[in-house]
N, C-alpha and C positions, 0 to 999 in steps of 0.2 A: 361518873360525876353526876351528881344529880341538880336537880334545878336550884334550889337552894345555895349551895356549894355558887351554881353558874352567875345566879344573881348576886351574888357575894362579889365575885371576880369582876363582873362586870361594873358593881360601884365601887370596887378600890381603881380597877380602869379608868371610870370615869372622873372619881376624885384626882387620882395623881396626872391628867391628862389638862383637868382645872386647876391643877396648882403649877402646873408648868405654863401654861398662858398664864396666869397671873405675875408668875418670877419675868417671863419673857414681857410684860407689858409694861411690869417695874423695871427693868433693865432700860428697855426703851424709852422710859421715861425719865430716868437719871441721866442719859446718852442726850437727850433732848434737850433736859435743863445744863448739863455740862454744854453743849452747844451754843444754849442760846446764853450762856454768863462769857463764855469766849466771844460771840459776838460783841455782848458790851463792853468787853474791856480793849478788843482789839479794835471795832471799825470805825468809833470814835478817834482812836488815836491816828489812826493809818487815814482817816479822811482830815484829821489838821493836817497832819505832816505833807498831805498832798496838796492842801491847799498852800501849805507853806512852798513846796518846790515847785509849784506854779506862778506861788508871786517870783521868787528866787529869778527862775528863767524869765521872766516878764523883766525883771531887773535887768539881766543881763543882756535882754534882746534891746530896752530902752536905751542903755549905756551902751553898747557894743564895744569895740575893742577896746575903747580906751583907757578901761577901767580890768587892772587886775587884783586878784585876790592877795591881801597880806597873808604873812608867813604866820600869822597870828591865824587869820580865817583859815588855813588850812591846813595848820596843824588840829585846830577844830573841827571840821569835817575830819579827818580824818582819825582823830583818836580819843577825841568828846562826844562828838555823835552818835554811834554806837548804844554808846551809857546811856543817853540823854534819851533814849528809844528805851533803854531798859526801865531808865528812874521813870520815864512818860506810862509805862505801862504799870509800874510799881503803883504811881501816884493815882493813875485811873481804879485800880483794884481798888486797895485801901481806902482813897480817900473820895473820891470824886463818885464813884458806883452808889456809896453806904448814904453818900451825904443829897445826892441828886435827886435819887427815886425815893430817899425817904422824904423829903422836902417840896423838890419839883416847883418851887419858887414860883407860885399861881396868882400871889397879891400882890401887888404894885410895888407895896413896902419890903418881901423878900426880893422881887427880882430888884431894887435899887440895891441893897447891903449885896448881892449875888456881882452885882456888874461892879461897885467899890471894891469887894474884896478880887475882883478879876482885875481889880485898875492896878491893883496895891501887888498882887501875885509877878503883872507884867511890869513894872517897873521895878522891883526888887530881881527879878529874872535878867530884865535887859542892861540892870545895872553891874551885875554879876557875867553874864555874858562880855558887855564892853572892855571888864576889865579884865576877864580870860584872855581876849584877841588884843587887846595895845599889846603895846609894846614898850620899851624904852625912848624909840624914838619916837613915838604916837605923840601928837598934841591935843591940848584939853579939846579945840576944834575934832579931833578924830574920835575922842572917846565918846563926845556929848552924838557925834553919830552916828556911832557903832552903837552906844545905847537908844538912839531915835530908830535907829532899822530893828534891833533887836525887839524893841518893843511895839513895834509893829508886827513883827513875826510871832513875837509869844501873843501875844493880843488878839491877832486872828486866829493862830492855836484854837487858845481858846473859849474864841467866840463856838469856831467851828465844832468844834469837842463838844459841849455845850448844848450846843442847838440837833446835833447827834443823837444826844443822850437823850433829850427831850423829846426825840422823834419815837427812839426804843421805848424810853420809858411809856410813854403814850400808847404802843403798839402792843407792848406788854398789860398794861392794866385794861385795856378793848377783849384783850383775848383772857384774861380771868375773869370779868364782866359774864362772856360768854358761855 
């Protein structure tokens, strides 16, 4: 083999040596952005729902015994919830992801329509809700506060969800800045 031939070999080496960090840099980098879009869509939602089970238990520790769960509430945890975790996350992809970081509501005038359409979200939710858990026997007294609880719980949702997202979003445009 002569040197010619040697230097030959050596830059197809060194080319195919640079093209493989380069696929392994893009791989890492798609792995990264897949990361950090699950981050947005899941720790938003997992941090209302915990602020939701912290008021939940604060409820229950205020009331203590004397207050049990209707056959309505718990047929709901038990075979709404679930869903309401899948449609939670549906709804953060689709709608709340696309519409947050493009917008990010920075003037006075978006965050008002931002907090009406979250007033307007949690009372069509709690009013939906109420009428999931009555019952036949429920009276309008029960429904007007299963809808006053409900809409405290979708409401801190999502405040929480919300102020989540604006922490990422924020965290994300700092580091493209960069």
């Amino acid at each position: 083999m002569n040197n010619t031939e040697l230097c030959i070999l050596i830059n197809i080496d060194n080319l195919v040596r640079k093209e493989m960090k380069e696929k392994d840099n893009r791989q890492q980098k798609k792995g990264s952005e897949v990361m950090e879009k699950a981050i947005k869509v899941v720790f938003p939602v997992v941090a209302g729902l915990f602020a939701n089970i912290l008021m939940l238990l604060l409820f229950f520790i205020i009331v203590g015994q004397n207050h049990a769960l209707s056959l309505g509430y718990k047929h709901f945890f038990l075979y709404y919830a679930p869903l309401c975790l899948i449609i939670a996350i549906l709804f953060q992809i689709l709608i709340v992801i696309p519409v947050f970081c493009k917008y990010q509501f920075t003037t006075i005038r978006q965050q008002t329509i931002g907090i009406i359409a979250l007033f307007i979200i949690s009372v069509f939710g709690s009013v939906a809700f109420a009428y999931q858990v009555s019952s036949l026997d429920s009276t309008p007294f029960d429904y007007i506060t299963d809808a006053i609880y409900s809409f405290m719980f979708i409401f801190v949702y999502w405040l929480i969800n919300i102020y989540v997202m604006d922490k990422l979003c924020k965290i994300e445009d700092s580091e493209r800045q960069d």
